[in-house]
C-alpha positions in Angstrom: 0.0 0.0 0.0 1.4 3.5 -0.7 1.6 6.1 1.3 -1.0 8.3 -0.3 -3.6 5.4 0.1 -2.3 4.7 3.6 -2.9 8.2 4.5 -6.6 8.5 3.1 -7.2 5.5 4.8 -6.1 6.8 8.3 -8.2 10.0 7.4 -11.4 7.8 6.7 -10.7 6.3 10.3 -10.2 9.0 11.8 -13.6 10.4 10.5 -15.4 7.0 11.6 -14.1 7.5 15.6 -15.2 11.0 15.4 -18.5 10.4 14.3 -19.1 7.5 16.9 -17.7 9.7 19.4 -20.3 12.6 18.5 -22.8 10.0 18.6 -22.5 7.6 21.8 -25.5 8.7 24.0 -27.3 8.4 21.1 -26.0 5.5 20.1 -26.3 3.9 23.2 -29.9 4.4 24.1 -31.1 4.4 20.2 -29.2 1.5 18.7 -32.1 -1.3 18.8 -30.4 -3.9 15.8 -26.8 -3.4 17.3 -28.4 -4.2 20.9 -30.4 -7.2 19.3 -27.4 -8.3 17.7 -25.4 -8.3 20.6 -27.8 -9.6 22.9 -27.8 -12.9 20.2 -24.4 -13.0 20.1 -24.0 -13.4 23.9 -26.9 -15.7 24.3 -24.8 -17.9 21.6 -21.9 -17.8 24.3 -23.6 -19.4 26.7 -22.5 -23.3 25.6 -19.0 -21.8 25.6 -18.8 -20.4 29.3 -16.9 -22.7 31.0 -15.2 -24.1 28.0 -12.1 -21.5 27.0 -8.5 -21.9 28.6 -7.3 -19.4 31.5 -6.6 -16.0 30.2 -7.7 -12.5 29.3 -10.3 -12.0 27.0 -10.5 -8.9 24.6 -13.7 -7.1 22.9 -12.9 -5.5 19.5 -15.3 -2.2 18.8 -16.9 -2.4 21.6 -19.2 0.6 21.3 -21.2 1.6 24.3 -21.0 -1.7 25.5 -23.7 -4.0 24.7 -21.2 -6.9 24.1 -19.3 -5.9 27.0 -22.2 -6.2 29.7 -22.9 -9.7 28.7 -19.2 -10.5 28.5 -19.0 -9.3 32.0 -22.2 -11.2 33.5 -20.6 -14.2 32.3 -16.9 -13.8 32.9 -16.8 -11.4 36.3 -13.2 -12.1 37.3 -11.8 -12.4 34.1 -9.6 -9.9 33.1 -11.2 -8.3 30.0 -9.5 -5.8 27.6 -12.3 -3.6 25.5 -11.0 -1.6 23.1 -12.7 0.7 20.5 -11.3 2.8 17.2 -13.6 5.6 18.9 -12.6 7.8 22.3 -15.6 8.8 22.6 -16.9 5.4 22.9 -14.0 4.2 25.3 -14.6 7.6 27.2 -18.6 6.4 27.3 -17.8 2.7 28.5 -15.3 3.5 30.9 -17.6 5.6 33.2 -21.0 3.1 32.6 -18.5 0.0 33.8 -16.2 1.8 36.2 -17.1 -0.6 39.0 -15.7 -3.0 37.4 -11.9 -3.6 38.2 -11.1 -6.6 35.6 -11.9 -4.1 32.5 -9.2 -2.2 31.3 -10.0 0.1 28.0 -8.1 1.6 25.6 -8.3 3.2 22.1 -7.0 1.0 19.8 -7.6 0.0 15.8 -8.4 -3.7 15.7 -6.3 -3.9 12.7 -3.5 -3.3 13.9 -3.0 -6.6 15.5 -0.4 -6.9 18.5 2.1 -9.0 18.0 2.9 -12.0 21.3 5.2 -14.8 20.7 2.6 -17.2 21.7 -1.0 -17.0 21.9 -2.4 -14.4 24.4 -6.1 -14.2 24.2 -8.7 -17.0 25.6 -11.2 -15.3 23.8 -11.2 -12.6 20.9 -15.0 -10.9 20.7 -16.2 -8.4 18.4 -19.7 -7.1 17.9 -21.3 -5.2 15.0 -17.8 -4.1 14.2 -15.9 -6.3 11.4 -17.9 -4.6 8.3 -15.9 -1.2 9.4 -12.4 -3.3 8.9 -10.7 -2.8 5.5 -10.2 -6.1 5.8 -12.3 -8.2 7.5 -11.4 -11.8 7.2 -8.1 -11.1 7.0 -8.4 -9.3 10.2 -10.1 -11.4 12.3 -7.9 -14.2 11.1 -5.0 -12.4 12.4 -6.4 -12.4 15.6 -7.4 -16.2 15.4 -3.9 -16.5 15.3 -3.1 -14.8 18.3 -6.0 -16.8 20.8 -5.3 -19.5 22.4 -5.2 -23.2 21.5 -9.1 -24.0 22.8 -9.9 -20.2 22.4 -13.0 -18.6 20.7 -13.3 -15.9 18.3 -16.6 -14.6 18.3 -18.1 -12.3 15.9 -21.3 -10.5 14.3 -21.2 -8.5 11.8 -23.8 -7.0 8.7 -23.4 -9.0 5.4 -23.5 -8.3 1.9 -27.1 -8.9 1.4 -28.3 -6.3 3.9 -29.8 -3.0 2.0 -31.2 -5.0 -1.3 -33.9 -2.4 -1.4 -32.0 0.4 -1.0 -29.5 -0.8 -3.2 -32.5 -1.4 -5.8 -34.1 2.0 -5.7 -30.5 3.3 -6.2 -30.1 1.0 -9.2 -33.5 2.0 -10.4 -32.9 5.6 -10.6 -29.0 5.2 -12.0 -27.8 6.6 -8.8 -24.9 5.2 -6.3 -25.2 3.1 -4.0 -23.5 4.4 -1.2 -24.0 1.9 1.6 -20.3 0.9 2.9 -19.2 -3.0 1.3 -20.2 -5.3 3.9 -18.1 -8.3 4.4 -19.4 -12.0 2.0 -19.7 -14.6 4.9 -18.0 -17.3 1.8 -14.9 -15.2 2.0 -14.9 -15.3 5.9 -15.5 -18.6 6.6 -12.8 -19.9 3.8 -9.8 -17.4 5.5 -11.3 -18.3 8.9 -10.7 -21.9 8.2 -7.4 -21.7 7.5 -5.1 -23.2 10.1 -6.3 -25.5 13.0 -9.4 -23.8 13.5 -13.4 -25.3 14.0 -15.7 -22.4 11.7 -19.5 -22.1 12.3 -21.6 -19.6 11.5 -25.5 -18.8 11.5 -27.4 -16.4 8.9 -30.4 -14.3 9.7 -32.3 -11.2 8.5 -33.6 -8.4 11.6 -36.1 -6.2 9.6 -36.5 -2.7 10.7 -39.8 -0.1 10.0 -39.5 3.5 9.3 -42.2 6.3 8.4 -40.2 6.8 5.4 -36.5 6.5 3.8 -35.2 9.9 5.0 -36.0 8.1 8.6 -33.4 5.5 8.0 -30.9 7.6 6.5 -31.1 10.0 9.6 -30.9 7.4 11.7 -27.5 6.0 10.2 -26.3 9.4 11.1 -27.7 10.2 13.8 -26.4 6.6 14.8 -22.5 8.0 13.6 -23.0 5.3 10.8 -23.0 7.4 7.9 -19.2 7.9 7.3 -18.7 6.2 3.4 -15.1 4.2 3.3 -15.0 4.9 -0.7 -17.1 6.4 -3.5 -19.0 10.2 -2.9 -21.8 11.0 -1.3 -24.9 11.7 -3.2 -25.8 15.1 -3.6 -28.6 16.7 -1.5 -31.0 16.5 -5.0 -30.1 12.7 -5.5 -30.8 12.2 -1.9 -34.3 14.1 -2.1 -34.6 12.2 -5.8 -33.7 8.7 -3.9 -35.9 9.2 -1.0 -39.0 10.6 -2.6 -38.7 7.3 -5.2 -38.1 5.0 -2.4 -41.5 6.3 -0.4 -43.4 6.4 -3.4 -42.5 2.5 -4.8 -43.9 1.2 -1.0 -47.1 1.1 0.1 -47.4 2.3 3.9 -44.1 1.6 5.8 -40.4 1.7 4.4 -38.7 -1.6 5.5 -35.1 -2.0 5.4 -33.0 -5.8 5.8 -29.7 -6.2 8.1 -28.5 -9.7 6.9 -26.5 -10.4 10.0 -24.0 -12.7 10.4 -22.6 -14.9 13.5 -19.3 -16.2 13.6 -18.3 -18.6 16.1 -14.6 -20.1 15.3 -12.7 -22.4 17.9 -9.0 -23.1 17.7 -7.9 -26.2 17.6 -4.7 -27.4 19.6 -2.2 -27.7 16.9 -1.4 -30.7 15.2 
């Protein structure tokens, strides 16, 4: 990567934290599908509990913390690293779980994955957060590498068949599709099975309502979701255009599909 597209991909970052950080009360009381999501993903824990080797366990984007409450009902003396790209967000979660002495928080980028000469983690967990990786699989793969033997990586995340209707109004009109790429759950599960690893992985569709289109699209900023990784933004006119079209092709409520993806991969001891 050169160093022109390494620094517009820092800037990008940079303007993802600051939106999130803008956005966390919001976030946190408004936030219904990441909340669901999470909620799901720590219910799926459950089997796991008592399962994963000795060691610290770390969250990956952990937002306001609806990953990290359940991670802490089940694991209360573990010591449990959550980290987020956002201050903001770590600034949020540090004061809503600062009874809690086995947290420690820190502002980190999940890609840039630390480096141990063995295996560190018992557990690696990231809610709702892989879609805003440049690199996904290759990502959380990394940090497959670096849990334990035993260990659990755990994971949701959006997938590329969320937004079809928006994404067919857009086509519809000739206009761009602006939603960020969301990660293809083939491409994850192939680089997750690389190595000594057991992948499995559930697919389901949460279905929101919404008055009308400019509803959804004010709650993906109002959410600090609205930062675009590539491409432009559409104009305020293709935006009205896109939005009047949308309304007017559905007949009383706008509905809009998260295809949402759960990853569950166990390491294996090495061969």
């Amino acid at each position: 990567m050169d160093d022109q597209q390494t620094a517009t991909n820092n800037d990008v970052k940079r303007a993802i934290a600051d939106s999130f950080s803008k956005a966390a009360s919001h976030y946190d009381e408004h936030a219904s599908v990441q909340k669901e999501v999470a909620d799901r993903l720590i219910a799926s824990l459950q089997p796991w509990r008592d399962i994963i080797p000795s060691g610290p366990i770390i969250e990956l984007g952990a937002g306001t913390g609806f990953v990290t409450k359940g991670v802490i009902d089940l694991y209360p003396d573990r010591e449990i690293e959550v980290t987020d790209l956002s201050e903001g967000m770590i600034e949020f979660c540090s004061s809503k779980f600062a009874d809690h002495d086995n947290l420690s928080f820190k502002v980190s980028d999940a890609e840039q994955v630390p480096e141990f000469d063995d295996p560190h983690y018992a557990m690696t967990v990231s809610g709702f957060t892989a879609h805003w990786f440049d690199h996904p699989a290759q990502t959380l793969a990394k940090w497959l590498q670096i849990t334990k033997p035993g260990g659990l990586l755990l994971a949701s995340f959006p997938g590329n068949e969320s937004f079809s209707k928006w994404r067919k109004y857009c086509e519809e009109l000739g206009l761009p599709f602006t939603a960020n790429e969301l990660p293809d759950v083939e491409e994850m599960v192939i680089k997750m099975s690389v190595g000594p690893a057991q992948v499995d992985y559930y697919e389901d569709t949460i279905t929101r309502e919404y008055e009308s289109a400019k509803d959804f699209f004010d709650e993906l900023k109002n959410l600090g979701m609205d930062t675009l990784k590539q491409g432009r933004q559409l104009t305020s006119k293709e935006m009205s255009l896109l939005i009047d079209h949308w309304d007017s092709s559905t007949e009383g409520k706008i509905s809009v599909d998260y295809h949402i993806i759960f990853l569950a991969v166990k390491r294996d001891f090495d061969s």
